[in-house]
N, C-alpha and C positions, 0 to 999 in steps of 0.2 A: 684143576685143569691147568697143567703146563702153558707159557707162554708158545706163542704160533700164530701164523700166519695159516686160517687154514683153508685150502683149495677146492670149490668145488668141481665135482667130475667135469662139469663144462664152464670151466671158469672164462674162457673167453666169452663169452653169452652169456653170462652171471649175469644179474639184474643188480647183487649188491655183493660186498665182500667179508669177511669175517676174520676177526683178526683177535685172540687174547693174550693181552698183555696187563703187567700187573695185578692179575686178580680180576680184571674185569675185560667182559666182551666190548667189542667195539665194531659196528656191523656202520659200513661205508657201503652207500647209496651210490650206484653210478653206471647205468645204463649203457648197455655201451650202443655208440653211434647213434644218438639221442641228446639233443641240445641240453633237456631237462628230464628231471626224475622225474617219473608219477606212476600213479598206483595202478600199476598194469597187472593183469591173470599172471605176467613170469614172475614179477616182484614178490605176489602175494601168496606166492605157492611155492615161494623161494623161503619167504619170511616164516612159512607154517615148519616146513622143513627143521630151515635153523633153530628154531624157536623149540620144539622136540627136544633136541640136543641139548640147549641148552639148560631145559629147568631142573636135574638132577646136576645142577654140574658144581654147585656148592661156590658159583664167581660172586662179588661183591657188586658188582651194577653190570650192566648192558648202557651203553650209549651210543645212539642213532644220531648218523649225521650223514651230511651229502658229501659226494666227489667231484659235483656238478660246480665250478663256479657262480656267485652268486644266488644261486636257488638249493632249496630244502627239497621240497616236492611241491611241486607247481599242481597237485593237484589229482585228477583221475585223468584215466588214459581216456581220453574222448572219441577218438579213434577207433576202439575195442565197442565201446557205450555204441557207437551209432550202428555198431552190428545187431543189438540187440531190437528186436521190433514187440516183444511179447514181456507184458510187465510179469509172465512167470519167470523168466530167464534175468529181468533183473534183479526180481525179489531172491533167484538164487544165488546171484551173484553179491549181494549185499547180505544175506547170509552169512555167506561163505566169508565175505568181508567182517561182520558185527565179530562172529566167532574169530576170526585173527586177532583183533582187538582183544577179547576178554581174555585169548591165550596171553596176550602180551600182559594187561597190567593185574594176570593173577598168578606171575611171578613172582618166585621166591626174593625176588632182590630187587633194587631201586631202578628203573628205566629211566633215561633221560636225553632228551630229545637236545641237540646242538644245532641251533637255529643260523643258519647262516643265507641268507637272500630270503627269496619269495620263499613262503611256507601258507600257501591256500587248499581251500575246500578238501577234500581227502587228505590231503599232506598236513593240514593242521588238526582236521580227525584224528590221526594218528600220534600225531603227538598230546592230543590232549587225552589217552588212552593210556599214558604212560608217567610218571610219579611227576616229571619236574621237566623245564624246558630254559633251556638259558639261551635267550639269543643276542646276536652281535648288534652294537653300536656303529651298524652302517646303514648309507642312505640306499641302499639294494632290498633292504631288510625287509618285510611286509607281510602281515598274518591277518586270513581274517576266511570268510566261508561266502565267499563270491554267488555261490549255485543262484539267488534267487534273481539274479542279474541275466539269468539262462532259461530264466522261468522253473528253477528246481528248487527243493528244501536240500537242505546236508545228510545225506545220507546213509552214515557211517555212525551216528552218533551225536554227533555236533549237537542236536538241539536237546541233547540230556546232557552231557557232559558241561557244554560250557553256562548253562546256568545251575549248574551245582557248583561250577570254579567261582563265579565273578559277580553270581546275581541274577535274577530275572533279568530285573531295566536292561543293563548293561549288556546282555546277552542278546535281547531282545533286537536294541542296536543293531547291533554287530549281524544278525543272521537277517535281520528285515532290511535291513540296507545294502547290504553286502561288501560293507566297506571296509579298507583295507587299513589295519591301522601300524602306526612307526614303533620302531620297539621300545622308545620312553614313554606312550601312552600304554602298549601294551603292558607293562611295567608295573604300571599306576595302577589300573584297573584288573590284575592277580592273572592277566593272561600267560605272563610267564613270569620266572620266579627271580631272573638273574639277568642283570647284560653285562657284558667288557667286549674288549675289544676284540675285534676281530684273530687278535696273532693269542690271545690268552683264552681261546675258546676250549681248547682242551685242562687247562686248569681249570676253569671254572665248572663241566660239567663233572669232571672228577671231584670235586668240591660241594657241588650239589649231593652227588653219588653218595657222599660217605654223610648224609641225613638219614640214610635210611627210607623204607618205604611211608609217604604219605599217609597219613591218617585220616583215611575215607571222612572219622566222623567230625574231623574239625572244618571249618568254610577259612579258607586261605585269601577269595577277594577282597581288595583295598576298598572298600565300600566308605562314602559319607556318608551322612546321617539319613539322607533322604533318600539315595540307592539303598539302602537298610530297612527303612517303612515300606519302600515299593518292592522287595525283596520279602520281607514277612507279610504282605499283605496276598502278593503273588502264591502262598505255600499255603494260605487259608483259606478254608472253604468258606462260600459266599462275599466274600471278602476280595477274593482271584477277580472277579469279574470286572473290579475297578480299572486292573492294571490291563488286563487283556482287551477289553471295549475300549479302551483308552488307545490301545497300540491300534486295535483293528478300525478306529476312528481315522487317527494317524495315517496307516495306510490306504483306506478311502480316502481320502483327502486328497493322496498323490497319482493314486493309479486308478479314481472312478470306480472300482473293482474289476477291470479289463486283465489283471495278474492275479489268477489264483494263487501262486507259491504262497506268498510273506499272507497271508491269510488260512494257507493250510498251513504253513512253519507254526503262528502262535499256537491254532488248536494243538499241532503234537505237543508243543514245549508245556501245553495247560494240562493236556494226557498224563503227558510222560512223568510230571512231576507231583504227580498223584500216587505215582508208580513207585516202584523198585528200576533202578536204572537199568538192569537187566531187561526188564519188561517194558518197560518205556522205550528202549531201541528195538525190542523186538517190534513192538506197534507203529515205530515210525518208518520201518519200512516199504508196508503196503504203499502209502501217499508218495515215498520216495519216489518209487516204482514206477504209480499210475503218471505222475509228476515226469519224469520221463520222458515216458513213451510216449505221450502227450506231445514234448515239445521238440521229439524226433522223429514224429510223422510232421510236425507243422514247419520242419527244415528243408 
């Protein structure tokens, strides 16, 4: 595929842009008349589209980045969410979402995400659906799956993907808190693979690109020795129950159990990882859903 800039029929209302140059796609996020990106029905029906196109197309990577100053994807369109009232209409909507994903990271070529500002809840689903993610060494910069701060689990994935990246413990963290972490921790803890600077962000995801696709079977988290015991003890049966009663202790502790979320989050992440990752997001759907609808009738 020749170099090009190339146009959709309704490119002033495009949701993101498309552009191949040297060998590889290069799909620019940027909403128009919208402060920030996020994963809106145009974005996601834009992304299935492009994504078509491009997996015969014989390019060397895809790299996703924003147009947005300061932010990746801030996230899901919250807006569109509070239309929904009936958790069938979510369950299809996140569907529809799970399947964008697998289109994505069962591309023929390396995908990789260019982290630059906020990158939350859907917006970091998304990139962690994808080989590799290099984000900027700025104080904007912030990743992490916010939902259960909303009374929600992650929706998209999140709670299978990222403790296959970085760990149970670690993952555990991150989705039962919902905190948002800097990109030298993120760094540390296998969240993302790469950072520089802001002005050499296109170098480095072309750097990353040319590793080739991830090796499902190898674990890439910066784990010590003891996120590694509660890591293999998390993946064993009988054994699981230490780490998981341990978090669900943790979280009674803080919320009385007045939040279901971070209580139904562990049971998926203890499902899911019994599973095949496929099957594990298909199951963590349902809870997404009911999870919801729940907390948008109580708005």
């Amino acid at each position: 595929m020749a170099d090009a800039k190339i146009e959709s029929p309704s490119s002033e209302t495009s949701p993101a842009d498309l552009e191949i140059r040297e060998g590889m796609a290069w799909i620019t996020l940027d909403a128009p008349g919208k402060p920030v990106n996020t994963l809106s029905r145009d974005l996601m029906v834009w992304f299935e589209e492009t994504l078509k196109e491009l997996e015969d197309s014989g390019l060397g990577g895809l790299v996703i980045r924003s147009g947005k100053p300061g932010t990746f994807i801030a996230g899901a369109d919250i807006d569109e969410l509070q239309e929904l009232e009936d958790p069938g209409e979510v369950r299809d909507l996140l569907k529809k979402g799970h399947a964008l994903l697998r289109q994505m990271s069962g591309l023929p070529f390396p995908v990789v995400s260019a982290i630059h500002g906020t990158c939350l809840g859907g917006g970091l689903e998304l990139a962690l659906a994808g080989d590799w993610r290099v984000a900027t060494e700025d104080r904007r910069t912030r990743l992490g799956l916010p939902e259960v701060q909303l009374g929600l689990i992650p929706g998209l994935g999140g709670t299978q993907r990222l403790p296959r990246l970085i760990g149970v413990p670690k993952a555990l963290d991150l989705i039962l808190t919902g905190k948002r972490v800097r990109p030298g921790k993120a760094r540390r803890i296998g969240l993302v693979d790469e950072l520089c600077h802001p002005a050499d962000l296109e170098e480095g995801v072309q750097r990353m690109a040319r590793r080739g696709k991830r090796d499902e079977g190898k674990s890439w988290g910066r784990q010590g020795l003891a996120d590694k015991a509660g890591d293999l003890m998390a993946r064993t049966p009988l054994a699981d129950r230490v780490v998981y009663d341990k978090a669900r202790e943790k979280v009674l502790s803080k919320t009385s159990g007045h939040y279901p979320a971070p209580l139904t989050a562990i049971d998926v992440v203890r499902r899911g990882l019994g599973e095949s990752l496929e099957r594990g997001s298909r199951s963590s759907r349902r809870p997404s859903s009911s999870s919801w609808c729940r907390t948008s009738r109580s708005t």
